[in-house]
C-alpha positions in Angstrom: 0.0 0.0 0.0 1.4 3.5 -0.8 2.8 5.2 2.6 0.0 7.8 4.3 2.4 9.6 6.3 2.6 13.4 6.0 6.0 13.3 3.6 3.8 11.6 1.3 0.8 13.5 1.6 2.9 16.8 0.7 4.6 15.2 -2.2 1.7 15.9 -4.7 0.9 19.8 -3.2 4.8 19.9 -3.5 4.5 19.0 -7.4 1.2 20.8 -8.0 3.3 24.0 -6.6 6.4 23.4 -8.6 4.6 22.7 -11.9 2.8 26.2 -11.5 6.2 27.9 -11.4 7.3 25.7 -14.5 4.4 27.0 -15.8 5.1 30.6 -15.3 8.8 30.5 -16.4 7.8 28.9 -19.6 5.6 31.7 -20.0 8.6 33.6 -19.7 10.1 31.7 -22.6 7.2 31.7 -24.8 7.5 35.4 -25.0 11.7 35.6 -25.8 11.1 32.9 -28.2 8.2 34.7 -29.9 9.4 38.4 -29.4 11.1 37.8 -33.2 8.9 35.3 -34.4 5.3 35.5 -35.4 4.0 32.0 -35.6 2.5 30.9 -32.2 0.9 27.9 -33.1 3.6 26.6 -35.0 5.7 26.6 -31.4 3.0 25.0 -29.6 3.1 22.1 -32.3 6.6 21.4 -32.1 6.7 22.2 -28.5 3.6 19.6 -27.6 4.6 17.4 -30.1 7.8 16.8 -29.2 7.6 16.7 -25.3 4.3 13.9 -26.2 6.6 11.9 -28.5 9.4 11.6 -25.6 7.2 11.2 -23.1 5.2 8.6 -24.7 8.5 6.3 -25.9 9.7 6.8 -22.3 6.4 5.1 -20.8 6.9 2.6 -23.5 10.4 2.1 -22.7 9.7 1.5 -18.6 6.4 -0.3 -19.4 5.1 -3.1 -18.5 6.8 -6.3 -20.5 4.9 -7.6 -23.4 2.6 -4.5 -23.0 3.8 -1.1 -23.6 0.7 0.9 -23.1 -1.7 0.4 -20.5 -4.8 -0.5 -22.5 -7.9 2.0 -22.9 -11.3 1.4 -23.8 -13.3 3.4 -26.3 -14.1 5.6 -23.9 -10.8 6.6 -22.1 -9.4 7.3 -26.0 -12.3 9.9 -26.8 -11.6 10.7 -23.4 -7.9 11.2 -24.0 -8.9 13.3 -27.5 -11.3 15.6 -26.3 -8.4 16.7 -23.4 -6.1 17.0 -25.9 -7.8 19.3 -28.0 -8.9 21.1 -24.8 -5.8 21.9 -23.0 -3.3 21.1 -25.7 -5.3 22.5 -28.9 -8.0 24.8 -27.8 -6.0 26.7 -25.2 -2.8 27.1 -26.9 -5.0 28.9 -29.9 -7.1 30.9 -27.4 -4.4 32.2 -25.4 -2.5 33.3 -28.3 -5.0 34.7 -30.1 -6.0 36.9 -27.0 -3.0 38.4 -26.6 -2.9 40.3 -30.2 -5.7 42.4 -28.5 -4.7 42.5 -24.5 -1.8 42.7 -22.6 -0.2 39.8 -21.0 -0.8 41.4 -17.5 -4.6 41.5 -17.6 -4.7 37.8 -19.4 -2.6 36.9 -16.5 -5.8 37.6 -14.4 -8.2 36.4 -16.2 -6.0 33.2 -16.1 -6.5 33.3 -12.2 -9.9 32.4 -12.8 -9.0 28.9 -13.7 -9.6 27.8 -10.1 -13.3 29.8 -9.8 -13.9 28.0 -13.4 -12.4 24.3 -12.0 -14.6 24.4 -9.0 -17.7 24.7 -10.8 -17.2 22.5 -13.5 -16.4 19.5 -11.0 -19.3 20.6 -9.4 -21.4 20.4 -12.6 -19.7 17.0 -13.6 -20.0 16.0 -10.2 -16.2 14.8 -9.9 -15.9 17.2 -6.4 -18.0 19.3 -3.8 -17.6 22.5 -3.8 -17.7 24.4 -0.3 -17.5 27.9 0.8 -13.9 28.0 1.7 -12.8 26.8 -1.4 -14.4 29.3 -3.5 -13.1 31.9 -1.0 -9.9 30.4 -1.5 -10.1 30.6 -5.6 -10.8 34.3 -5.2 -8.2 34.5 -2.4 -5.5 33.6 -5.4 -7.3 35.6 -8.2 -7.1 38.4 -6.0 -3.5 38.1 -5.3 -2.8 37.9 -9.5 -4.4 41.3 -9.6 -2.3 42.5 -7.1 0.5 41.5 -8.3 -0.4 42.5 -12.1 -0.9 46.0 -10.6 -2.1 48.8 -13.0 -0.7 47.1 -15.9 -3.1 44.6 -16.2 -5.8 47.7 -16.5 -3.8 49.8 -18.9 -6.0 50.6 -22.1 -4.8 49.6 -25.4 -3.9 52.6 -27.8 -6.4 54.4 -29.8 -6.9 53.9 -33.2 -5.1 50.4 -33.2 -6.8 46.7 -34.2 -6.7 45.6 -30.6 -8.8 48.9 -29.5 -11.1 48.1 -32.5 -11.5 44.8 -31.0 -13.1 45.5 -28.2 -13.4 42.5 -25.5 -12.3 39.7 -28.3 -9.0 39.6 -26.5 -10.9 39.6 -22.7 -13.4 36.7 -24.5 -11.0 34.5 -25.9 -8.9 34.3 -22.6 -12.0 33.3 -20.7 -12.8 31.1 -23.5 -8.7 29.1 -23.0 -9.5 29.9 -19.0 -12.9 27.0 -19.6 -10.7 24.7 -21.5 -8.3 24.2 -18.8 -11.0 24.3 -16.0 -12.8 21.4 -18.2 -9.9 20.1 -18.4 -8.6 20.2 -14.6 -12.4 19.0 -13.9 -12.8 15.6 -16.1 -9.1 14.3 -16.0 -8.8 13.5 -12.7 -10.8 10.4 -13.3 -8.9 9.3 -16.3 -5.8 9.6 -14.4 -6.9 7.7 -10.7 -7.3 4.8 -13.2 -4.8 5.3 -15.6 -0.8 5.7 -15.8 -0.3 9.6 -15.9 2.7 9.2 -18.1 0.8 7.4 -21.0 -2.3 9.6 -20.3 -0.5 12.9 -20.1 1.8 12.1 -23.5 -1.3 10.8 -25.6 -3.2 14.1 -24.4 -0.2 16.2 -25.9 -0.4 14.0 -29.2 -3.8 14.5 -29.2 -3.7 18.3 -29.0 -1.2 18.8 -31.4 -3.5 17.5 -34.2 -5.9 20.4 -33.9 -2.6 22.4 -34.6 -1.5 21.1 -37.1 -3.3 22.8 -39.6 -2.2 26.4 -37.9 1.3 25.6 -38.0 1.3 24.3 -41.8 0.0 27.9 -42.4 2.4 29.4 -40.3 4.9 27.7 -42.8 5.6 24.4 -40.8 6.4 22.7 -44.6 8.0 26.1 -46.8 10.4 28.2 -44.0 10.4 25.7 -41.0 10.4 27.6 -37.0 13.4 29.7 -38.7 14.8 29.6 -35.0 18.4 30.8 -34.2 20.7 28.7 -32.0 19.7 30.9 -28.5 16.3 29.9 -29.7 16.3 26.3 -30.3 18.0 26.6 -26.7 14.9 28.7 -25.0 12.7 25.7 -27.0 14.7 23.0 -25.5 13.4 24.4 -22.0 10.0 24.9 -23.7 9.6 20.8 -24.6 11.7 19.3 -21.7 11.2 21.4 -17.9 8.4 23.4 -19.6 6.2 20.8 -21.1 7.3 17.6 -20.7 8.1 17.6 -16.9 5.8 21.1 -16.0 2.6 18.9 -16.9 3.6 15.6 -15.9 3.8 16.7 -12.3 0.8 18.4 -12.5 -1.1 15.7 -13.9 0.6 13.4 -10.9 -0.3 16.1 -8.5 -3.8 16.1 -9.9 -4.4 12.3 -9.7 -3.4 12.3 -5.5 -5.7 15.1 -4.7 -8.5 16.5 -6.7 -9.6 18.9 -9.2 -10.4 21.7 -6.7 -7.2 21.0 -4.8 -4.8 20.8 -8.0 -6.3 23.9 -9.7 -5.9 26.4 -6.9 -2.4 26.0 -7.7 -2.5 27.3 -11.4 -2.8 31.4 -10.5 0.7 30.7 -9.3 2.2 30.7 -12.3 1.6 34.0 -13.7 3.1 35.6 -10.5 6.1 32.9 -11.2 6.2 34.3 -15.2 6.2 37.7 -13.4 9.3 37.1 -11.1 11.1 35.3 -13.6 10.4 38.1 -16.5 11.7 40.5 -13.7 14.6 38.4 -13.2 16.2 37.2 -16.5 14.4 40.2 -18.6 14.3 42.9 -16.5 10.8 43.4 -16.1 9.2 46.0 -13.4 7.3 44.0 -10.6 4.7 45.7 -9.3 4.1 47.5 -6.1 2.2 45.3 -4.5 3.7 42.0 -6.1 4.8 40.4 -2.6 1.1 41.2 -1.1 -0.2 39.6 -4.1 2.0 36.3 -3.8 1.0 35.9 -0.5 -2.5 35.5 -1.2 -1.7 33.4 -4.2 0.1 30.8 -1.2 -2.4 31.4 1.2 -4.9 30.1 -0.9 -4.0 26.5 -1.0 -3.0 26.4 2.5 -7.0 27.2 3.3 -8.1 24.6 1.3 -5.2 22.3 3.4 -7.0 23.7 6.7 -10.5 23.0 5.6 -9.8 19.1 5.0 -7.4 18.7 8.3 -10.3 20.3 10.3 -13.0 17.6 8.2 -10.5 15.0 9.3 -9.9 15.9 11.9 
């Protein structure tokens, strides 16, 4: 039987919390690698791609002899497509897209919703209960997010250009990528209590890139190629490897040993993570109130901590 003692039970909140600042550095990333390129979806294909193809002939390599993959019925594989496209497809495109029209700061908070967004849709899809302190919690951590964005994440767009024309596109499409994960965080957890993560979380990646593909072979996948110099393929290394392969692994782990709720209130880390590193290795203002704001963001899971020791206890 797997050990219950309190080493063990931090392990997952340990992975949840370091996959959220994996997630925020390879925000980081994302925007050196793009500041001289213009094909987003083209990086999220190779980028998903590649991390699902290692990932998937390493869980090949260490599986089971005589049986590579754990086997899947019809349901886990539409299961396995459908959060592919969601979190690997669908959210990549959204996010992207958004941030023609808004600036990263303000989709950094309506990224903080993800945990608001999680909690009701395993509420709808009845994979968890959602309580009071919970939700208080979830708005605990998108409050610190706003915090931490400060006045940049409310600083208007300039006249005249296509993202003022836009309107709320950019505000609507973030929300739209902020569902996809929350759908996401909501009807994986499941999959993954009966499933290898490692398998699960490589054939999701596979499955996401497909809705991609088509993007990138616009974005002249087949005619110029990524066009990437060498500091570039470097940045993209981090990208496939810390940033995708091992980023969503642990989440997906940490998310199979707690719950939806639980593993989501981690995600508004990340954006203050992608704001410390941006500060850090690209000199970046922080905020005023950027400390205030990670505080809340940390508090936030350690409610929900003291809400199920005080069930228990």
């Amino acid at each position: 039987m797997p050990s219950t003692g309190p080493v063990a039970r931090l392990l997952p909140h340990l992975g949840l919390f370091m996959a959220a600042a994996i997630l925020g550095s390879s925000f980081v990333a994302v925007r050196a690698i793009m500041a001289d390129q213009d094909a987003p979806a083209l990086l999220g294909f190779l980028r998903y791609g590649a991390a699902g193809l290692l990932l998937l002939a390493f869980a090949m390599a260490v599986g089971p002899r005589g049986r590579r993959l754990p086997r899947f019925s019809r349901r886990e594989w539409g299961l396995i497509l459908v959060l592919g496209i969601l979190q690997f497809g669908l959210f990549h495109l959204f996010v992207n897209s958004a941030l023609q029209f808004i600036p990263a700061s303000r989709g950094a908070v309506i990224f903080a919703l993800i945990p608001v967004m999680t909690m009701f849709a395993a509420a709808l899809f009845g994979r968890d209960r959602l309580s009071a302190v919970q939700l208080g919690a979830a708005l605990l951590a998108f409050l610190g997010v706003a915090l931490a964005m400060g006045q940049k994440a409310l600083a208007p767009v300039a006249p005249g250009t296509a993202a003022a024309e836009a309107g709320w596109l950019g505000e609507a499409l973030f929300f739209l990528a902020v569902c996809c994960g929350a759908i996401y965080n909501a009807i994986s957890a499941r999959l993954l209590r009966v499933q290898a993560v490692m398998p699960v979380t490589a054939l999701t990646m596979i499955a996401g890139v497909t809705i991609l593909f088509p993007v990138a072979i616009g974005e002249g996948l087949f005619e110029s190629g990524p066009g990437y110099d060498t500091a570039d393929w470097w940045i993209f290394a981090y990208l496939v490897l810390p940033g995708g392969l091992l980023g969503f692994l642990m989440f997906n782990w940490g998310l199979r040993r707690t719950s939806p709720n639980r593993a989501a209130i981690y995600v508004p880390i990340a954006p203050i993570a992608s704001a410390f590193f941006g500060w850090l290795l690209l000199d970046e203002p922080l905020g005023g109130l950027f400390l205030v704001g990670l505080a809340c963001a940390v508090a936030a899971p350690l409610l929900i901590a003291l809400e199920r020791r005080r069930g228990t206890g």
